[in-house]
C-alpha angles and dihedrals in degrees: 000000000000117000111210116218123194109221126250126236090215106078127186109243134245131006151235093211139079123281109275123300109194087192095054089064130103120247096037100186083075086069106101107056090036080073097048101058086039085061091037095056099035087054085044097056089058087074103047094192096056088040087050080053105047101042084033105230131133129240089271085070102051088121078077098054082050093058090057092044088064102039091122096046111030119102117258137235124197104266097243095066097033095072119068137176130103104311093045088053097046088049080053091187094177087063084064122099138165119004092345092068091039093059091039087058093048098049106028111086120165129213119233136195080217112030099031094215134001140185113235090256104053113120117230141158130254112268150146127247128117117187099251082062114131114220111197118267087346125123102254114278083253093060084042106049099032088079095056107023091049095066093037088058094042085053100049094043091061091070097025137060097225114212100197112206097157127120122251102258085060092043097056086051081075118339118201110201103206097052119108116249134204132210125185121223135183123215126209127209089254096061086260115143114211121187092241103217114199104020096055090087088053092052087044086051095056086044091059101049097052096044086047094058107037118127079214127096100212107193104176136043083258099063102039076051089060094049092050085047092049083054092057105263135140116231133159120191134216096184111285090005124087120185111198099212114209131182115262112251147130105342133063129300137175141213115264116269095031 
């Protein structure tokens, strides 16, 4: 089973690795155009206010710029612990020990705007690039990374079960139709569903951790269904698709179909 994380645009600093080797990375037939965005960010940042443009941050945020600047020379953390934010904490992988953070290693990958995918252990560099960034006179990142990252995934998904909780920017950058896919829901006293925004993440976080550390081997939507349900979770299933269903409180939420 492989569990599909989206990134995060908020990155834990610093590093105790070595500065980035492409090479060192799985998936190496990635690694072309790896190198080229890497180029491409680090001569970008060069010129802040095209970088301000094309990642689309203000002045306020130039520490990110930096971070590109320094993409070949900036010391490296394992990806799984380099990206931060709401889902990352709920996953919580440096709570894991033994057997539990072994099998969350194995299983967890994340997708990247700049990296395409990466194993949990992969060592990479704070940077910035989401993958609605706008690189000048470049295709967008999506038109880019489908031809590469498709038949990774329909590779990968003829010997995994892929569990996708990434968000839709990062889905369009490669789909991969049979993987199960997980929406997050929030019911109101009333019966009334609302798309809950910000605290998806934290709901896909918990997801994750308990599908990453599982004895089990769940090979269908039925049975990730029943590890969610054995965490306490509420999910109901309509083949591929699973809808964790939440009670409505305090947070934003929106109206279905926004």
């Amino acid at each position: 089973m492989i569990v599909l994380l989206p990134p995060s645009e908020t990155k834990r600093g610093g590093g105790d690795g070595p500065p980035l080797r492409l090479e060192q990375l799985g998936n190496p037939g990635l690694g072309s155009l790896r190198s080229a965005l890497v180029g491409e960010l680090v001569d970008l940042a060069s010129d802040p206010v095209a970088c301000r443009s094309a990642l689309g941050v203000s002045a306020l945020q130039d520490a990110e710029i930096e971070r590109n600047a320094a993409l070949r020379t900036a010391p490296t953390l394992p990806a799984i612990r380099r990206y931060t934010g709401v889902l990352y904490d709920a996953l919580d992988i440096d709570s894991l020990s033994g057997a539990e953070a072994m099998r969350a290693r194995a299983r967890l990958v994340i997708g990247s705007a700049l990296f395409g995918l990466l194993r949990a252990d992969d060592r990479v560099p704070a940077y910035r690039l989401s993958a609605t960034s706008k690189l000048p006179t470049k295709p967008t990142l999506a038109v880019r990374w489908r031809p590469l990252l498709e038949p990774l995934l329909t590779e990968l998904a003829t010997e995994n079960l892929i569990v996708d909780l990434r968000s839709g920017s990062y889905v369009a950058l490669g789909r991969t139709p049979t993987a199960i896919r997980v929406d997050v829901l929030a019911e109101h006293p009333d019966g009334r569903r609302s798309v809950v925004t910000h605290f998806t993440k934290a709901h896909k976080g918990r997801l994750a951790r308990a599908l990453a550390t599982t004895r089990a081997e769940p090979d269908n939507a039925a049975a990730i269904a029943a590890v969610a349900r054995r965490n306490g979770m509420h999910v109901e299933r309509t083949g591929n698709e699973l809808t964790v269903v939440v009670p409505a409180g305090p947070g934003p939420v929106s109206p279905l179909g926004e």
